[in-house]
C-alpha positions as CSV (number, residue, x, y, z in Angstrom):
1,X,-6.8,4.3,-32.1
2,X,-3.6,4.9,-33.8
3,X,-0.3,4.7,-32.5
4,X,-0.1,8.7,-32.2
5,X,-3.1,9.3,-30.7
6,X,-2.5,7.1,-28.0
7,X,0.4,8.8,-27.2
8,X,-1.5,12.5,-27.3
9,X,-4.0,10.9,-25.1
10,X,-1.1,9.1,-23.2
11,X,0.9,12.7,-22.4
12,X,-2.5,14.6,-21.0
13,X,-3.5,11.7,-18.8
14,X,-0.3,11.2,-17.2
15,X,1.6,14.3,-18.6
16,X,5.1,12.0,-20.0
17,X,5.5,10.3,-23.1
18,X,5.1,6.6,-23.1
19,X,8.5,6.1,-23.1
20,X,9.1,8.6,-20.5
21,X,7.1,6.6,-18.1
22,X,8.3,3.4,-18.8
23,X,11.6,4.3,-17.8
24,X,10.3,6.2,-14.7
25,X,8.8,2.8,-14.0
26,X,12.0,1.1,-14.7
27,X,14.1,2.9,-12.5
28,X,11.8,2.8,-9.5
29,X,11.6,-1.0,-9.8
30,X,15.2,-0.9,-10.5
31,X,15.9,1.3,-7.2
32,X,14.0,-0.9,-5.3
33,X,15.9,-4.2,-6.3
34,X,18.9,-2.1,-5.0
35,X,17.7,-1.7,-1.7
36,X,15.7,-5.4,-1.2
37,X,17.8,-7.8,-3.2
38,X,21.3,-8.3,-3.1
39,X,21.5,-9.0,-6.8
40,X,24.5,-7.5,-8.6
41,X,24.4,-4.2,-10.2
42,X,24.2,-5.7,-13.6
43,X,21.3,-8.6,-12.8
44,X,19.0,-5.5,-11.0
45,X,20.1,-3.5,-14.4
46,X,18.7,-6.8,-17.2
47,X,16.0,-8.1,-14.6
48,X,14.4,-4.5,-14.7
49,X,14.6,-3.8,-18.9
50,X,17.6,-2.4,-19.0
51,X,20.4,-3.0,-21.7
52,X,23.2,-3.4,-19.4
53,X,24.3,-2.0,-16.4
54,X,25.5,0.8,-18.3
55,X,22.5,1.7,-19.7
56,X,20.9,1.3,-16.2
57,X,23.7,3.7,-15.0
58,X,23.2,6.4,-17.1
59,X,19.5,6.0,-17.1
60,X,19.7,6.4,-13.2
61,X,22.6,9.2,-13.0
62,X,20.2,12.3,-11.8
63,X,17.4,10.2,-10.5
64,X,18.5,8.6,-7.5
65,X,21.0,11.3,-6.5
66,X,23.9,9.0,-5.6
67,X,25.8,6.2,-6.8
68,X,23.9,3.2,-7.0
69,X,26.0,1.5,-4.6
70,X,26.1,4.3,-2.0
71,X,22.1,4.6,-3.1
72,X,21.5,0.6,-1.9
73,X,23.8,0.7,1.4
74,X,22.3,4.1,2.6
75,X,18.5,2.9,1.7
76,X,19.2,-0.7,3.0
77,X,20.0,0.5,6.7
78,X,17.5,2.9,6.8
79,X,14.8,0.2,5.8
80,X,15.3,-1.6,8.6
81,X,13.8,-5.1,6.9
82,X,15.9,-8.5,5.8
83,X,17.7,-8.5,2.0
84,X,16.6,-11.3,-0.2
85,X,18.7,-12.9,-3.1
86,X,16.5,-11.5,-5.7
87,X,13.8,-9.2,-6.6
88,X,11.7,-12.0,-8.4
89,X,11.3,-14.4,-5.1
């Protein structure tokens, strides 16, 4: 299969690009960290296949509707469970 046609296929299975849903992927994993780690902005950014934290910040800006620090304090108390150091343990 070529490289384009996977893509076609790729878009009418899961209706995003490849690329698309990678990043989706990203910043899920990436939002999650926030919440269940307490690994600096920037470790959560290059542990989940980001650039930097910039990249990770502007990658994030509409998706998680808040700052990524107010996004972690107000998703940490509401989950109710223990933070760890990192997202890999």
């Amino acid at each position: 299969m070529s490289l384009r046609a996977f893509e076609r296929q790729f878009l009418a299975s899961f209706h995003l690009t490849p690329q698309k849903y990678l990043r989706k992927l990203r910043l899920r994993i990436a939002s999650r960290a926030l919440i269940y780690t307490n690994e600096a902005l920037s470790e959560v950014a290059l542990s989940c296949g980001f650039a930097d934290q910039s990249h990770f910040t502007a990658s994030s800006a509409g998706s998680l509707g808040a700052r990524r620090a107010e996004y972690r304090e107000h998703y940490k108390l509401s989950a109710g469970v223990p933070v760890t150091k990192n997202c890999r343990s």
